[in-house]
N, C-alpha and C positions, 0 to 999 in steps of 0.2 A: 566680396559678394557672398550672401549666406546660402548655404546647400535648403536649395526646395522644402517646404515644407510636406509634411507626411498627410493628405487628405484622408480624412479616418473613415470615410463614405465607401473610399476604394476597398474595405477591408469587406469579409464576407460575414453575414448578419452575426452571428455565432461571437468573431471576433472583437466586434463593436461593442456587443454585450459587455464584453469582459474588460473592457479598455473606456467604458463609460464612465465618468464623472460620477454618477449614480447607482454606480454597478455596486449589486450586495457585498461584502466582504470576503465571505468563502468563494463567491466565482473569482472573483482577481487572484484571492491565494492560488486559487487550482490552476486559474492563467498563469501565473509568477515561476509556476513548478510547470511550465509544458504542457499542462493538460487542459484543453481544447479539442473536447471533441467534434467531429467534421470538418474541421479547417487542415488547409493542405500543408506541407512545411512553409514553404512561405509566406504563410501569413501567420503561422504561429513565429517565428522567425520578429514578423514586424510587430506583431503583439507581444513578446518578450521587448525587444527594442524601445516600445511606446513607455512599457511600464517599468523600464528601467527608469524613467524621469518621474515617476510616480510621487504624488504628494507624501503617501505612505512611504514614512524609510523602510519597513520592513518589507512592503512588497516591493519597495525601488531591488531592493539588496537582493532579496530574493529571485527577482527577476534578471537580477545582471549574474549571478549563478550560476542559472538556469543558461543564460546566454551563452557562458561562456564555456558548460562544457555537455552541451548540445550532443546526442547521440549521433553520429555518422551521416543513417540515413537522412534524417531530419536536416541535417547540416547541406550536405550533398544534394537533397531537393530543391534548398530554397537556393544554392549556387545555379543551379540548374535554368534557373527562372531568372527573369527580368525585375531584377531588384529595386526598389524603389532608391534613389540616388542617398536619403535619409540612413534607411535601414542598412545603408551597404555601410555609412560612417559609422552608424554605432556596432557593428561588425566587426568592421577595424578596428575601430578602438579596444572590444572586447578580447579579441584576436591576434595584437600585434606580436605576440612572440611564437606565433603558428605562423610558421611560412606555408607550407601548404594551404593553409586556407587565406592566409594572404594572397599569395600566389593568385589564386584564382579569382579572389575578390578585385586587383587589381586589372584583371581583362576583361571583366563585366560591364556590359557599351555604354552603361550611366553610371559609372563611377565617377564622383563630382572631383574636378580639381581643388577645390579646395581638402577632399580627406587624398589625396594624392602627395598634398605638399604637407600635411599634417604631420601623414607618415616619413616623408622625408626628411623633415626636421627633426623627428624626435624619436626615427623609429632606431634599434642599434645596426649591427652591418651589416645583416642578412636582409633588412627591410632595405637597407637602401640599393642592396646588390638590384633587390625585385623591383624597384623604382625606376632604377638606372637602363633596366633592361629596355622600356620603350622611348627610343630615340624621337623617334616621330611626337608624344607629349610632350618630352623635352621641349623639344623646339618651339611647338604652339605655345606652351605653358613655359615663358622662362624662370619663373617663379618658382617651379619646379625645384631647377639647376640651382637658383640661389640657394634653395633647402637645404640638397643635397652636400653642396659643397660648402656651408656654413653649419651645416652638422659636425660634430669631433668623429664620430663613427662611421663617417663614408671614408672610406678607402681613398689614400692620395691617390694609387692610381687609375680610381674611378672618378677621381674631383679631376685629375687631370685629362684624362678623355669627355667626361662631359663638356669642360672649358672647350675645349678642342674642337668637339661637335660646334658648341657655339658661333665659335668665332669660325669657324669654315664655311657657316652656313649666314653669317654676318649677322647674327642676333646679338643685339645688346643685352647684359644681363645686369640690370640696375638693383637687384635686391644684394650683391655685395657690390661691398663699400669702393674698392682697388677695382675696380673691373679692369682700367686698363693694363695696370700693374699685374693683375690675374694672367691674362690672356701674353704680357709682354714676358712674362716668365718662362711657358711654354714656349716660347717660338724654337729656340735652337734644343727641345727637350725630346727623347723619343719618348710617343706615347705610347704604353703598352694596351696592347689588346684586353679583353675581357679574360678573367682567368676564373676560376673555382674555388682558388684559393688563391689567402693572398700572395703580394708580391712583396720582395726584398723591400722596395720603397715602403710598401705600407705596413709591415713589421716596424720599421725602421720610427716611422711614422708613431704608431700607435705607442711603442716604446717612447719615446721623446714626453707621450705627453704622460705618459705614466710616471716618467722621472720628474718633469717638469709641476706637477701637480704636487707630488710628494712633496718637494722641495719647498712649492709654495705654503703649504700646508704646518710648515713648520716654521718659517719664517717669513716676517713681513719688510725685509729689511732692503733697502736702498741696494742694490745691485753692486754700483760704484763705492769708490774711497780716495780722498783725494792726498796720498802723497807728499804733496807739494802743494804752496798757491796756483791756479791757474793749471795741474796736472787731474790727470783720471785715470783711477786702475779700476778694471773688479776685481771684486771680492775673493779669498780664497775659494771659499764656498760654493761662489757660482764658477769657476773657470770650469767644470765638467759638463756644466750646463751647456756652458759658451762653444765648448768644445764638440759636444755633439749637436749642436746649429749648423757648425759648420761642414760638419761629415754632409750636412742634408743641399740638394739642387737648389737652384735658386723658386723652383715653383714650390716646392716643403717649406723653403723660410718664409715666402710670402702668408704660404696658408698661416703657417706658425706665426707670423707676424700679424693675424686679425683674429686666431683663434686660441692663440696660446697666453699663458700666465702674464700677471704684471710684468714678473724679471724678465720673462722671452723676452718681449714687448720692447722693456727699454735697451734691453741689450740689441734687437735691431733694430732697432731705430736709428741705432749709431752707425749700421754697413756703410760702409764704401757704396755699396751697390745700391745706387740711388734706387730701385725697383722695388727693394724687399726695405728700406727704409720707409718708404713713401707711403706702402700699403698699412706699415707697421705703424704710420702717422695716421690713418684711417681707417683704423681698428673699430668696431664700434665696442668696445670692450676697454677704448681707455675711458681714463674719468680724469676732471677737475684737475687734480692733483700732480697728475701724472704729468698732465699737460702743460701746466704750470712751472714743473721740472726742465723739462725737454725744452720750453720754451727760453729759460735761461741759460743753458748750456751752448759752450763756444765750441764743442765739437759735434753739431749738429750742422748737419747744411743744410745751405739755404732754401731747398725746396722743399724740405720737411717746415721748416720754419714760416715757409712760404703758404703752406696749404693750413697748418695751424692760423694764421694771422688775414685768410677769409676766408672761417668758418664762422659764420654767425652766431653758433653754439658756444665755442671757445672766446669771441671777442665779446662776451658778456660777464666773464669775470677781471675783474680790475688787475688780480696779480697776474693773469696771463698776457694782459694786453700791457703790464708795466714790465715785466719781464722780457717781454720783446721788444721794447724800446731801448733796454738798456742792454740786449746783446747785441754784439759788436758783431755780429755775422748775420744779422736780419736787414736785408735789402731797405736801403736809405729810404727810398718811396715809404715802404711800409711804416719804417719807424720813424717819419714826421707825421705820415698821417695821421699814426696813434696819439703823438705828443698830444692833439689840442684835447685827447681826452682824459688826460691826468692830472693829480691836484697839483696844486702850487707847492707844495712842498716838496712833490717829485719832480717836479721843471725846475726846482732853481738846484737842486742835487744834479740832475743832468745837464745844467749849464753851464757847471765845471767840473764835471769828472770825464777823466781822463780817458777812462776805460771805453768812452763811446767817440763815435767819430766826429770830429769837427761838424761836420754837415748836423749831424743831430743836436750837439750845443749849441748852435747858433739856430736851427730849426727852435728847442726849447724858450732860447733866450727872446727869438723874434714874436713866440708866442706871450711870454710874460713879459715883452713891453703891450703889446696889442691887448691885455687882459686892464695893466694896468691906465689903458686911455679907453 
């Protein structure tokens, strides 16, 4: 739903002038630069805002400027006032690394949920601290929470208390992917209160994805290495990685599991701990490829396997939906149903290899008699 439009009728005559379609050239300059004589802060506030979207780049530029570093008073008056829901967004946006004036722009009674969850998406950790702070939007707004905790910059142990709020208060939060996996990570977790600074967890946190980035950064290479036929190691390369996943709770690997790199990614995917595997299978961060991967591997279980193979998304590439036909750990149901949609050159390959289970060669073989009548 888009934030209200800005009625330019509302503005005081003065103002109009300058923000007119047909307005002379030097009055928009002198608007662009704050000067408006007789209008209050507030409405020079909204007339800087209008003419930031200016047909003119130079009075757009000029006007975002001027917005953005607004003398005090001028600043201070139009907080003061009943913002228009419009003016407060392009405020924020001009504003987001001023927490004080964040601060106050977000307790303003028509601050639109949508620059709410703007900020929470994309603002770094100080905006989402001021985000986090009113529980009561939370709740209304759960889109909010999805922001927040699908941001890399909120604080684990603020993605962890918002969860937490959540689900105490019995709200579903559908904009992340794992909601249940989210919320079943927390149960046996203590959740820390609100702090000032951060905590142990979200150093911990913030570090991981520093190393985790780095690393991706330099290589694009397959995590694993197979040993042997039919074995799987990682990499030298990655076992530090690996290593510090697992220093982290099971609610850190979750998050890491839909927020973190390709390697995090596939490397849990692989846990034991069906929880932080699952989430890690409904990442919206994996692609094609990945999934294609994951999809043929025999050390994957079966419920990762299982949520790949009814995603509508995923059963529309051929090599995902033939790769799970011929792993030997994907629930027989599934991989007959796939069969009738494979070509005949891969039904008569699975109707004698070895490596799949009876139930699927014969699955394959009953479909290529039925093909050929």
């Amino acid at each position: 739903m888009a934030i209200e439009p800005f009625d330019l009728a509302t503005l005081p005559v003065p103002a109009q002038r300058a923000v007119a379609a047909d307005a002379p050239p030097r009055l928009k300059q002198m608007a662009a630069k704050g000067v408006i004589p007789g209008v209050r802060p507030e409405g020079i506030v909204a007339v800087l805002a209008i003419l930031t979207r200016d047909a003119d780049p130079g009075i757009a530029q000029e006007a975002a400027s001027t917005l953005a570093k607004l003398p005090a008073p001028v600043m201070n008056g139009a907080l003061a006032t009943d913002l228009h829901p419009w003016v407060i967004d392009c405020v924020a946006r001009s504003y987001i690394g001023d927490r004080d004036t964040l601060a106050r722009l977000l307790t303003l009674p028509r601050v639109d949920v949508e620059t709410v969850e703007d900020l929470a998406r994309l603002g770094e950790e100080f905006v989402s601290e001021l985000v986090a702070i009113n529980e009561d939007r939370l709740l209304r707004h759960p889109s909010i929470i999805a922001a927040l905790y699908m941001n890399k910059a909120t604080r684990m142990s603020t993605a962890d208390r918002i969860v937490e709020l959540a689900a105490r208060n019995g709200v579903t939060v559908s904009g992340i992917p794992a909601w249940r996996e989210v919320v079943s990570a927390i149960q046996d977790e203590l959740i820390s209160e609100a702090s000032d600074e951060p905590l142990p967890e979200d150093t911990l946190f913030f570090e991981q994805h520093a190393v985790a980035e780095a690393l991706a950064a330099e290589s694009a290479d397959d995590v694993f290495e197979e040993p042997a036929p039919g074995e799987e190691a990682v990499k030298e390369r990655f076992k530090p990685l690996l290593a510090r996943l697992q220093e982290m709770s099971v609610s850190q690997r979750v998050r890491r599991a839909m927020l973190g790199t390709k390697q995090e990614r596939m490397l849990l995917v692989r846990e034991q701990n069906k929880v932080v595997a699952t989430a890690a299978a409904r990442s919206p961060l994996m692609q094609e490829g990945d999934i294609a991967m994951i999809a043929r591997n025999r050390n994957i279980s079966d419920e990762v396997l299982r949520i790949i193979a009814t995603s509508p998304i995923w059963l529309k590439s051929y090599h995902v939906k033939k790769n799970l036909v011929e792993n030997s750990k994907t629930p027989v149901a599934i991989a007959a149903a796939l069969i009738t949609q494979l070509r005949e050159a891969d039904l008569k390959k699975l109707a004698t290899d070895k490596n799949v289970s009876s139930a699927v060669q014969m699955a394959a073989k009953r479909h290529l008699q039925r093909r050929d009548h």
